[in-house]
Backbone and ligand atoms as CSV (ligand in chain L), in Angstrom:
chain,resi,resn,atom,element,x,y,z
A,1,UNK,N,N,9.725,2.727,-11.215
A,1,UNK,CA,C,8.974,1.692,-10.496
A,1,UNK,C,C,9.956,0.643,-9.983
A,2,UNK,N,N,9.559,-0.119,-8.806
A,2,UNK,CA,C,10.444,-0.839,-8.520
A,2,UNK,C,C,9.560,-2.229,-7.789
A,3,UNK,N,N,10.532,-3.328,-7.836
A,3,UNK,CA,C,9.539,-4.289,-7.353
A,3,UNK,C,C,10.918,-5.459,-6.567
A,4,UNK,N,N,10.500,-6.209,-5.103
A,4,UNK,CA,C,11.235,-6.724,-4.049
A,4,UNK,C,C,10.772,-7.744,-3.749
A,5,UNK,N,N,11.304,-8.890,-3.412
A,5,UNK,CA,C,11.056,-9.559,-2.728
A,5,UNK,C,C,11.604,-10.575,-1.681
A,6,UNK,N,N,11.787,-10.429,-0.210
A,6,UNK,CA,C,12.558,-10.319,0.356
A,6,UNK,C,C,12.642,-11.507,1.528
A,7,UNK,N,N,12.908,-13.002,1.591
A,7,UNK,CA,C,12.154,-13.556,3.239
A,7,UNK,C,C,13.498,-12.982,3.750
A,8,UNK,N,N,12.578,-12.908,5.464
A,8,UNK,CA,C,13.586,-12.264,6.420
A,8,UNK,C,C,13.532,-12.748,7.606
A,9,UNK,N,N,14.487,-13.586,8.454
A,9,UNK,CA,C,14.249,-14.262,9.793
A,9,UNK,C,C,14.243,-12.960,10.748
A,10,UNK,N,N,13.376,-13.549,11.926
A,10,UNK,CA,C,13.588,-12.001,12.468
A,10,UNK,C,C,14.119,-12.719,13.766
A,11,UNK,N,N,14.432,-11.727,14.785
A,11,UNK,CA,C,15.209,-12.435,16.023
A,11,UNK,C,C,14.114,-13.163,16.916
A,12,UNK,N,N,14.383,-13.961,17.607
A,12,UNK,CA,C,13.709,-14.884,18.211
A,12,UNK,C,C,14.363,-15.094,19.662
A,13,UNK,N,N,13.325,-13.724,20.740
A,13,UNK,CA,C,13.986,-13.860,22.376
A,13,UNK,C,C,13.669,-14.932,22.838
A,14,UNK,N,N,13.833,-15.520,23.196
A,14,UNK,CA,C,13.169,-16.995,24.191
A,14,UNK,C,C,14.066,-16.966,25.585
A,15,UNK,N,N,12.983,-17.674,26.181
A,15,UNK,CA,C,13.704,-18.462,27.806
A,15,UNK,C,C,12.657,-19.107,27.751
A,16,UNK,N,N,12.648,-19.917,29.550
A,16,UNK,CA,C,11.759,-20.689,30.108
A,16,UNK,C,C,10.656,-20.274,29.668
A,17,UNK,N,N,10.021,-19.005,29.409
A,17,UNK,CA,C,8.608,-18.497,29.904
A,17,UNK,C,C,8.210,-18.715,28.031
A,18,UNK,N,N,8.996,-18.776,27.212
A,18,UNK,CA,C,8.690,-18.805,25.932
A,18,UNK,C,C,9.266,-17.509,25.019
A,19,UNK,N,N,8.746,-17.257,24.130
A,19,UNK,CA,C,8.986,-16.322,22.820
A,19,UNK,C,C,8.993,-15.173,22.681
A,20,UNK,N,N,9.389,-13.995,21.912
A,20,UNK,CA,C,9.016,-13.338,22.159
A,20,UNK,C,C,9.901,-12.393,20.899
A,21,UNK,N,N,9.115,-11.680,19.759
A,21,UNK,CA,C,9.984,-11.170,18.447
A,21,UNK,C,C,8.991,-9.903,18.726
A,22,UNK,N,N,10.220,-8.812,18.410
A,22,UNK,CA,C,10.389,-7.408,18.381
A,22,UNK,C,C,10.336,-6.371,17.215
A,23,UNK,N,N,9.536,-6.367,16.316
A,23,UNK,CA,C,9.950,-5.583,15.062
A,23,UNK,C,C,9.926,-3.774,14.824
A,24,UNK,N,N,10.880,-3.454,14.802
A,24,UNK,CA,C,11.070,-1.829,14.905
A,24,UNK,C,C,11.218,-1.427,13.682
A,25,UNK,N,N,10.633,-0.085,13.429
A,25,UNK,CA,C,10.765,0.394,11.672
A,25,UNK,C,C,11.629,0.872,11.673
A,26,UNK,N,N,11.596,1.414,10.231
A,26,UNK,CA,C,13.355,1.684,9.781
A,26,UNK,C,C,14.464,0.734,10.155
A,27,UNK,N,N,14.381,-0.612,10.422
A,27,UNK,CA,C,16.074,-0.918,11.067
A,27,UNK,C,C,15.689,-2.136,9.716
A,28,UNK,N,N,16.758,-2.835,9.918
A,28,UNK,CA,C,17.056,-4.020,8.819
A,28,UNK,C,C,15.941,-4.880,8.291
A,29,UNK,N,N,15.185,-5.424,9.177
A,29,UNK,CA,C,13.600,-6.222,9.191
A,29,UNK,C,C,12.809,-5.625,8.827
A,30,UNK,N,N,12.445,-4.489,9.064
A,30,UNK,CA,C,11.121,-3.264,8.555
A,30,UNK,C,C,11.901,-2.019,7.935
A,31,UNK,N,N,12.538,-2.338,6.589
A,31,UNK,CA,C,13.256,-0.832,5.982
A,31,UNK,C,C,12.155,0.269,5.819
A,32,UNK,N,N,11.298,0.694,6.362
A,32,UNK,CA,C,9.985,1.528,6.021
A,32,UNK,C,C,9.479,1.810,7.260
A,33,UNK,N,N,8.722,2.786,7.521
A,33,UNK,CA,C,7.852,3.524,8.434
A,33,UNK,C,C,6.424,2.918,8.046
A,34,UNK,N,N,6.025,2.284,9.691
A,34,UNK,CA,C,4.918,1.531,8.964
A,34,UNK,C,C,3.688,2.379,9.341
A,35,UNK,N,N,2.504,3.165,8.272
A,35,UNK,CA,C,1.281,3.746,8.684
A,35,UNK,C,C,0.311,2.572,9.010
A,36,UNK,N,N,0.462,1.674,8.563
A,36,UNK,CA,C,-0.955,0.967,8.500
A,36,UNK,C,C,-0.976,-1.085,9.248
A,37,UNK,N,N,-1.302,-0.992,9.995
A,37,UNK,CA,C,-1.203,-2.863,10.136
A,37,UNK,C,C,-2.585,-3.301,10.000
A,38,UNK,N,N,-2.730,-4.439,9.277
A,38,UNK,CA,C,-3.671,-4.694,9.326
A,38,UNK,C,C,-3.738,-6.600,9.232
A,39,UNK,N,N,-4.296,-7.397,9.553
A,39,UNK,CA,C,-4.526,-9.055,9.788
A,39,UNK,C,C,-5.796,-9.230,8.918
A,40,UNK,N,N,-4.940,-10.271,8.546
A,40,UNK,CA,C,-6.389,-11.554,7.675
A,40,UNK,C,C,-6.315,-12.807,8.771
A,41,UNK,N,N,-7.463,-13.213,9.122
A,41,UNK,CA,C,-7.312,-14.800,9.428
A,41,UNK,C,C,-9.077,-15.053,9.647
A,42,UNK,N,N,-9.270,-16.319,10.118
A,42,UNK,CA,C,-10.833,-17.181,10.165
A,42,UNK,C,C,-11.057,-16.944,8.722
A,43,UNK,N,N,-9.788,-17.866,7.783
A,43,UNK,CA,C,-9.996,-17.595,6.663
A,43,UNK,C,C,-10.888,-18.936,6.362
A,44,UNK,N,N,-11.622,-18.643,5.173
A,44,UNK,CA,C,-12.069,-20.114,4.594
A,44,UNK,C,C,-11.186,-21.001,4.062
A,45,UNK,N,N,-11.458,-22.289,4.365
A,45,UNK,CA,C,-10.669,-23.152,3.818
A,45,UNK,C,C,-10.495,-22.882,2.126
A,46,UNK,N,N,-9.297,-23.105,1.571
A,46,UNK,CA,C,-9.328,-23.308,0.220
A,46,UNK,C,C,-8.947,-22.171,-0.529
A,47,UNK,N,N,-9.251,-21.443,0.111
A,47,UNK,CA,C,-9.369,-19.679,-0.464
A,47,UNK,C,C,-7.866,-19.129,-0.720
A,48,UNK,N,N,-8.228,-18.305,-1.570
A,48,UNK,CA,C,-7.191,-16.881,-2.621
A,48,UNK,C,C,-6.784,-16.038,-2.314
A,49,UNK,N,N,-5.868,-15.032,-1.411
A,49,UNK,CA,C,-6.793,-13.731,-1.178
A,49,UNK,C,C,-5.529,-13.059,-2.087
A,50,UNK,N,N,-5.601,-12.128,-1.872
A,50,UNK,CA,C,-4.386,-11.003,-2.390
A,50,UNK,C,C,-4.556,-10.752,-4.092
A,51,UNK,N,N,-4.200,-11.641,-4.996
A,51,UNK,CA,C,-4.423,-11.319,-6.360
A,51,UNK,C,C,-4.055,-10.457,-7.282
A,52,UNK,N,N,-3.038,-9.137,-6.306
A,52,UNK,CA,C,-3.036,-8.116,-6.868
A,52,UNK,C,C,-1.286,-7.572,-7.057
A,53,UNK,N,N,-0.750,-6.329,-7.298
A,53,UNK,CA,C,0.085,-5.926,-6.820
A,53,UNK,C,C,-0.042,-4.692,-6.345
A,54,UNK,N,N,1.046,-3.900,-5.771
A,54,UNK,CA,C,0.621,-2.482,-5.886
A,54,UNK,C,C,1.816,-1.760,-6.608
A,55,UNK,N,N,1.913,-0.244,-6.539
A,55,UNK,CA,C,2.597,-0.126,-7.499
A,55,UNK,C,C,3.183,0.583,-6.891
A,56,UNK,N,N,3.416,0.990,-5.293
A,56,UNK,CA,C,4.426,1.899,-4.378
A,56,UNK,C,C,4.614,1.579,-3.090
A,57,UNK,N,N,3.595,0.269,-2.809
A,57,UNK,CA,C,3.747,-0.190,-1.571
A,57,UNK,C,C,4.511,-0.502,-0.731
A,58,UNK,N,N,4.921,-0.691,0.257
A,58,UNK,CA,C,6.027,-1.796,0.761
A,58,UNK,C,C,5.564,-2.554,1.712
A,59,UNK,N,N,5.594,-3.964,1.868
A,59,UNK,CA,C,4.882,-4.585,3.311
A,59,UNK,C,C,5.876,-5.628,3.609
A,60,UNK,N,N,5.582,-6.010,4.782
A,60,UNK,CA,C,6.422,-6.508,5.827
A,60,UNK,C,C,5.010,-7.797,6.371
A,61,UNK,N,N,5.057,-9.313,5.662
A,61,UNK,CA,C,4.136,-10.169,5.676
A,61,UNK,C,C,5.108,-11.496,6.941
A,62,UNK,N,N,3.844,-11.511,8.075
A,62,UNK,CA,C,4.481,-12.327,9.014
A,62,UNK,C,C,3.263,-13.122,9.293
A,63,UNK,N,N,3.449,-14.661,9.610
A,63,UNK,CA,C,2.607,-15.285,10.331
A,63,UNK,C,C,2.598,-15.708,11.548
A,64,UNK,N,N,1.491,-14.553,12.603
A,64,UNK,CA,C,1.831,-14.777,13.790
A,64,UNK,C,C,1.105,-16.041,14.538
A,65,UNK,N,N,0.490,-16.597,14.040
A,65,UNK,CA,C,-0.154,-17.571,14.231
A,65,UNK,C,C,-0.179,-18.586,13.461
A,66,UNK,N,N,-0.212,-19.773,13.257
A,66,UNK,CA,C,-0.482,-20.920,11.961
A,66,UNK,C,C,0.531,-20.909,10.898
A,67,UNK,N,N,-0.150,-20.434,9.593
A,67,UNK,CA,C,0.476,-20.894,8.617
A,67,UNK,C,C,-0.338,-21.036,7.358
A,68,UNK,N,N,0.778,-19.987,6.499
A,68,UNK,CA,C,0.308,-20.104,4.941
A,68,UNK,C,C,1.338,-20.050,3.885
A,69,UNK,N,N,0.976,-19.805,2.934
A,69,UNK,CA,C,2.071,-19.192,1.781
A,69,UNK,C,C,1.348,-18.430,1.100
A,70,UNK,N,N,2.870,-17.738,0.503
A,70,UNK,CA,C,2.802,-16.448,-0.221
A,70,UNK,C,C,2.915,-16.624,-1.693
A,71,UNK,N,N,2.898,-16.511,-2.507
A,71,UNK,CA,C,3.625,-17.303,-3.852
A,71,UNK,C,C,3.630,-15.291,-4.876
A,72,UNK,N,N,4.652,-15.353,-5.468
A,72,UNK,CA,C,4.933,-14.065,-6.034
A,72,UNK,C,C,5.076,-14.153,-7.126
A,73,UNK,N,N,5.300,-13.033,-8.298
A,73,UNK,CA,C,5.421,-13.349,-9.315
A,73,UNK,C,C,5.925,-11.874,-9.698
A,74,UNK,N,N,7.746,-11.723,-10.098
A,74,UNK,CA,C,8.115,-10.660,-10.459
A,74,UNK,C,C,7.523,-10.054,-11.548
A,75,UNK,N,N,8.153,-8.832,-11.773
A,75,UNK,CA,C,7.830,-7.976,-13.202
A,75,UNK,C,C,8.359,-8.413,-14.541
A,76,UNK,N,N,9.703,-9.374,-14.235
A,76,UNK,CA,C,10.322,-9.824,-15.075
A,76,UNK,C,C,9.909,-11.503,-14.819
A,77,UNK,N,N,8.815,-11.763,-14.680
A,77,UNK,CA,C,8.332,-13.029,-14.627
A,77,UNK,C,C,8.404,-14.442,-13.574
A,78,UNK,N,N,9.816,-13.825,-13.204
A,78,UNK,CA,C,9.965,-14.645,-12.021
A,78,UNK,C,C,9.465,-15.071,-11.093
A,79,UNK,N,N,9.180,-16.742,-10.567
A,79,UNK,CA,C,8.158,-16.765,-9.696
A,79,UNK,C,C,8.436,-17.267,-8.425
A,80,UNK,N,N,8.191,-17.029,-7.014
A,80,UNK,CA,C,8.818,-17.391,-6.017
A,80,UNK,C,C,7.308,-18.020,-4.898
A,81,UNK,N,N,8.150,-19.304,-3.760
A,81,UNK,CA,C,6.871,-19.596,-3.246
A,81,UNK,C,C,7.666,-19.955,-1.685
A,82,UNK,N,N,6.626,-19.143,-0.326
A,82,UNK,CA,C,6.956,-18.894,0.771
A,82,UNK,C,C,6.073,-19.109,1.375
A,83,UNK,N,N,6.179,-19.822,2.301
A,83,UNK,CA,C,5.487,-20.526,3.393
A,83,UNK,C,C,6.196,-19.624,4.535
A,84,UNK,N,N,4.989,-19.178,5.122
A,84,UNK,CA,C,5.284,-18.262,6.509
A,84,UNK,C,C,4.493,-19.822,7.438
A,85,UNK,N,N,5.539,-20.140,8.394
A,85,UNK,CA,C,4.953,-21.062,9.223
A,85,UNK,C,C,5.022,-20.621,10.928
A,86,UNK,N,N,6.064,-20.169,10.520
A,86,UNK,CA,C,6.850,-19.356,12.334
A,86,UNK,C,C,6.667,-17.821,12.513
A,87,UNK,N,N,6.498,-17.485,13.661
A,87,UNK,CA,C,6.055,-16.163,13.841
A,87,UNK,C,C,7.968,-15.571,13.531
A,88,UNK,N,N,8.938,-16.013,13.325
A,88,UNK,CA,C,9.858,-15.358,13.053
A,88,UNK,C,C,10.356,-15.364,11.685
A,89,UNK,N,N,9.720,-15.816,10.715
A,89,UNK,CA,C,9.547,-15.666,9.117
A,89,UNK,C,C,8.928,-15.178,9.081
A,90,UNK,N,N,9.584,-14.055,7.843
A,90,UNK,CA,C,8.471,-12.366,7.597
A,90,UNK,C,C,8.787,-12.573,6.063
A,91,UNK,N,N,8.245,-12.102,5.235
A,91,UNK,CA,C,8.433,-11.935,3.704
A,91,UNK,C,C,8.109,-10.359,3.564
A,92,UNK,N,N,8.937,-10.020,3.056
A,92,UNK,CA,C,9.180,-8.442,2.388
A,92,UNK,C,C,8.769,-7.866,1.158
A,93,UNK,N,N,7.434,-7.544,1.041
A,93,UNK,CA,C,7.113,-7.407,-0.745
A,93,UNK,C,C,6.964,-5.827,-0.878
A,94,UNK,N,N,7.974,-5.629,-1.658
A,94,UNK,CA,C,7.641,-4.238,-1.990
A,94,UNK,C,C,7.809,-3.561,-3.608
A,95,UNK,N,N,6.444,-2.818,-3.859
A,95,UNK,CA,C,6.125,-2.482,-5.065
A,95,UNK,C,C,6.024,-3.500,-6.029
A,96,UNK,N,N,5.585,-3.797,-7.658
A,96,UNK,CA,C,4.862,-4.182,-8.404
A,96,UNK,C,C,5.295,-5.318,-8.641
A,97,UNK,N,N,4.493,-6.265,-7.347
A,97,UNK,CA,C,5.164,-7.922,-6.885
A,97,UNK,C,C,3.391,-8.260,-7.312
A,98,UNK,N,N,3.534,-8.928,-8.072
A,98,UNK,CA,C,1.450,-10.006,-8.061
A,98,UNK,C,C,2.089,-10.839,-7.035
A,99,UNK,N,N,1.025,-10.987,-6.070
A,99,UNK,CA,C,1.527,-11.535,-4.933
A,99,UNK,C,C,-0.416,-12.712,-4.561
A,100,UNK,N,N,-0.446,-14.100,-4.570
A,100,UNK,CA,C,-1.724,-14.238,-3.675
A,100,UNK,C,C,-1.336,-15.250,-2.311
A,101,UNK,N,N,-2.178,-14.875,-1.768
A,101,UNK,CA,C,-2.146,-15.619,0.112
A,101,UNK,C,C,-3.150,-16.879,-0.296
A,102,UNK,N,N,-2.666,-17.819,0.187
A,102,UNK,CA,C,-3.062,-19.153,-0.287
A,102,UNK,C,C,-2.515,-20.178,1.481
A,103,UNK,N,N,-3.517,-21.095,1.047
A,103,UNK,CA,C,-3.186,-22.705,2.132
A,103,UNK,C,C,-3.169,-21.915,3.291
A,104,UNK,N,N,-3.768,-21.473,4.000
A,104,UNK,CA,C,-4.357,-20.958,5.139
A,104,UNK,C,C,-4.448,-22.199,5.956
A,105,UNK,N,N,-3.681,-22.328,7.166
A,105,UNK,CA,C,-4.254,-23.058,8.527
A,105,UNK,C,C,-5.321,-22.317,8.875
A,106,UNK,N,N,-6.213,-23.346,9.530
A,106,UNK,CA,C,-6.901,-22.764,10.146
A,106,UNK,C,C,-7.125,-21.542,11.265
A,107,UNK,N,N,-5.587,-22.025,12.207
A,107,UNK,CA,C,-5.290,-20.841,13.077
A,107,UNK,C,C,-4.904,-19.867,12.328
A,108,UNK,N,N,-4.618,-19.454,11.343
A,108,UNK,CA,C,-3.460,-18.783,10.414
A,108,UNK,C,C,-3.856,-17.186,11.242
A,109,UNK,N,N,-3.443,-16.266,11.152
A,109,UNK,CA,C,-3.331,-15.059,11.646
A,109,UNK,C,C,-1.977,-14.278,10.976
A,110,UNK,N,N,-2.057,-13.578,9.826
A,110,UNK,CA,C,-1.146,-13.547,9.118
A,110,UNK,C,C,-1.072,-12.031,9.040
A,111,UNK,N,N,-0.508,-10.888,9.761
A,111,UNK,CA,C,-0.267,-9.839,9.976
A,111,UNK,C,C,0.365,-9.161,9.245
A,112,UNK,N,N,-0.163,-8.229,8.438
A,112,UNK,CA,C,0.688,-7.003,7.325
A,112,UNK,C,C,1.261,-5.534,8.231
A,113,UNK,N,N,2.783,-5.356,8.115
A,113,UNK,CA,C,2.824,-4.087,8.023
A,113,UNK,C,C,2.965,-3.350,7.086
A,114,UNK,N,N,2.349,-2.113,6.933
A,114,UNK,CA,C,1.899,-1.071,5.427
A,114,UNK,C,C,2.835,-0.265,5.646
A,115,UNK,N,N,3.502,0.119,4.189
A,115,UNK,CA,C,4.187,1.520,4.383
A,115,UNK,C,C,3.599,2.782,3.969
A,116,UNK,N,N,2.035,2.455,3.647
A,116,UNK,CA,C,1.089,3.927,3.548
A,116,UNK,C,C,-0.276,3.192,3.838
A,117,UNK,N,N,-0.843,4.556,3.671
A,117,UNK,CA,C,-2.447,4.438,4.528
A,117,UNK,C,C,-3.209,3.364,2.999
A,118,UNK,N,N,-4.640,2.641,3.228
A,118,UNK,CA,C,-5.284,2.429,2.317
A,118,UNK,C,C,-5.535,3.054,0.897
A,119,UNK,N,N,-4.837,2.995,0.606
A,119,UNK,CA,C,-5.389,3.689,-1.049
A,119,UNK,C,C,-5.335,2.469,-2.373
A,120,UNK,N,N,-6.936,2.621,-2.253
A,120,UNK,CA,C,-7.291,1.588,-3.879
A,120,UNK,C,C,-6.288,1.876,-5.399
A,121,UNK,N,N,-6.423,3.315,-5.364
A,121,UNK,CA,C,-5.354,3.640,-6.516
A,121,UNK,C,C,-3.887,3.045,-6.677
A,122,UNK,N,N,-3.508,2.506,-5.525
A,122,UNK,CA,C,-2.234,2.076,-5.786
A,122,UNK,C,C,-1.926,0.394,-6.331
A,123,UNK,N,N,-3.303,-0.017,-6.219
A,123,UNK,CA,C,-3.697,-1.294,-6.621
A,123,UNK,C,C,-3.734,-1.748,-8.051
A,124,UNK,N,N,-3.080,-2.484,-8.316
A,124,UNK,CA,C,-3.373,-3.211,-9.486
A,124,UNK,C,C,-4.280,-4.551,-9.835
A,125,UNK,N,N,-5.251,-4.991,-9.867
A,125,UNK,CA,C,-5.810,-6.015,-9.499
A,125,UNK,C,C,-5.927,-7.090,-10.601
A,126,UNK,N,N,-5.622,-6.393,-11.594
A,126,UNK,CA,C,-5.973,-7.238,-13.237
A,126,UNK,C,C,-4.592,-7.800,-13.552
A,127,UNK,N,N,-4.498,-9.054,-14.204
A,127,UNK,CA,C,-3.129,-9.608,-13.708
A,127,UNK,C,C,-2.411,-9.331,-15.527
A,128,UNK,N,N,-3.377,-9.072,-16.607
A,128,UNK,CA,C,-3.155,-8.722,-17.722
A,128,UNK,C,C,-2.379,-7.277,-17.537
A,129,UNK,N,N,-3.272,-6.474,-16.753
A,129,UNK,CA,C,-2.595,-4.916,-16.809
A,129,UNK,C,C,-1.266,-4.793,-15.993
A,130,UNK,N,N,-1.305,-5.968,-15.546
A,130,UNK,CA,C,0.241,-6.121,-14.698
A,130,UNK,C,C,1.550,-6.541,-15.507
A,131,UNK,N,N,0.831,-7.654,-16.271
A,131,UNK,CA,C,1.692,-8.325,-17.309
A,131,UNK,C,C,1.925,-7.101,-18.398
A,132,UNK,N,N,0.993,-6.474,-18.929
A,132,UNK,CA,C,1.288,-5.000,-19.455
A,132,UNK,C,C,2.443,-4.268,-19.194
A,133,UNK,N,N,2.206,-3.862,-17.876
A,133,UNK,CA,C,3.000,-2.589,-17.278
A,133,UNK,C,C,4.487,-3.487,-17.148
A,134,UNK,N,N,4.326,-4.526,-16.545
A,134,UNK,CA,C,5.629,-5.027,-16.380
A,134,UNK,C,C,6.156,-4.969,-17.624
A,135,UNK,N,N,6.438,-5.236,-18.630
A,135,UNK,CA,C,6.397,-5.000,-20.286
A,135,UNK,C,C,7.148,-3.725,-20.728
A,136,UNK,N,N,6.654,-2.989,-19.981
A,136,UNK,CA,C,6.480,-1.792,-20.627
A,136,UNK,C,C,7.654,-0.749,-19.899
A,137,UNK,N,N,7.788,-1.527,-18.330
A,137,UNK,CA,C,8.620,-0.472,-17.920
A,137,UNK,C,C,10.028,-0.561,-17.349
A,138,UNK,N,N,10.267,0.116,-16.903
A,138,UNK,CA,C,12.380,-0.049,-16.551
A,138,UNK,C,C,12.146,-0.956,-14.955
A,139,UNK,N,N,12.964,-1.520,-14.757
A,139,UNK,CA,C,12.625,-1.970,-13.532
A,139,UNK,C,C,13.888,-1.920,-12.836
A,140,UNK,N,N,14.136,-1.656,-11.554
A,140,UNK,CA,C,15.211,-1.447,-10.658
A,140,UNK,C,C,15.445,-3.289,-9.656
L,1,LIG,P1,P,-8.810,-7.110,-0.189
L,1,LIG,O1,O,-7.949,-6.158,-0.924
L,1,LIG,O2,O,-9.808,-7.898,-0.971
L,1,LIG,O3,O,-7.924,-8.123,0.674
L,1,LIG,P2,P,-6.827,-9.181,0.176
L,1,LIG,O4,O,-5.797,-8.423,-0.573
L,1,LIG,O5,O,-6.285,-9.764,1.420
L,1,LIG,O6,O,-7.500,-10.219,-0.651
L,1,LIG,O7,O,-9.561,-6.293,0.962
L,1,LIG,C1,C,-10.751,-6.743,1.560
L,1,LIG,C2,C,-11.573,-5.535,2.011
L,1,LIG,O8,O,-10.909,-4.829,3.052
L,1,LIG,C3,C,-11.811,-4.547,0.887
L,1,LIG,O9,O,-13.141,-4.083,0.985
L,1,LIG,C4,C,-10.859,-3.405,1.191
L,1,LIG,C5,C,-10.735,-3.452,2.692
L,1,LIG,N1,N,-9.420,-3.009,3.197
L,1,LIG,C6,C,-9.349,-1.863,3.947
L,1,LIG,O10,O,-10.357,-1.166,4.196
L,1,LIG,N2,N,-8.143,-1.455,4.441
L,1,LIG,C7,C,-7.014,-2.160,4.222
L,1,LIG,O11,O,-5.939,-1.773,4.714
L,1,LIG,C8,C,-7.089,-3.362,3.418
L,1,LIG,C9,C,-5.853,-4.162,3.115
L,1,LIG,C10,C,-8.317,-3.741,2.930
């Protein structure tokens, strides 16, 4: 098992006309082939989301709009806290990271790339059975 956590500036084209960031898989920014993208935003004020870890995942967390944070919490306890504010700050979480999405702007639009399709099984959602497993196993 293995568990990452990674912020990553990504390049930032600009001229007169404005902005403009490029993310390609497999290269330095996206180490993974991404199956799945998927966005949270018109979040409620105040709100939690994430809660969980997974246990083979890899994602590639950017805010293309607004602004939130990420706050993590290794296998070996360690705890880290990331504010995605710029569409060229990405955070890199991969495998058995408890990770929750918190302080949502209102615009927030906060875009995941997946390195596999939906699967519940890979989810850990109970933060005891996390604290468990982390416990229990070798970690890279
Ligand atoms: P949930 O895991 O609660 O989101 P978050 O981790 O952001 O708090 O997912 C909300 C709902 O969306 C839940 O019914 C599962 C579904 N869902 C998919 O169908 N596909 C996906 O890729 C994701 C991430 C969630």
């Amino acid at each position: 098992m293995f568990a990452n956590v990674q912020e990553v500036v990504f390049a930032e084209h600009g001229d007169v006309r404005g902005k403009l960031i490029a993310l390609e898989t497999l290269s330095s920014v996206v180490p993974f082939e991404v199956k799945r993208v998927y966005f949270i935003y018109d979040t409620t004020p105040g709100t939690v989301r994430g809660k969980h870890a997974h246990r083979q995942l890899r994602q590639m967390l950017l805010c293309v709009s607004g602004a939130c944070t990420i706050e993590c919490e290794m296998p070996d306890g360690t705890k880290s806290k990331h504010r995605l504010d710029w569409p060229n700050k990405g955070l890199l979480v991969e495998g058995m990271v408890w990770h929750n999405m918190k302080e949502f702007s209102k615009d927030a639009v906060l875009l995941i790339l997946a390195s596999e399709h939906y699967d519940e099984a890979d989810y850990i959602r109970d933060y005891v059975a996390f604290r468990q497993l982390s416990n229990e196993r070798e970690w890279q």
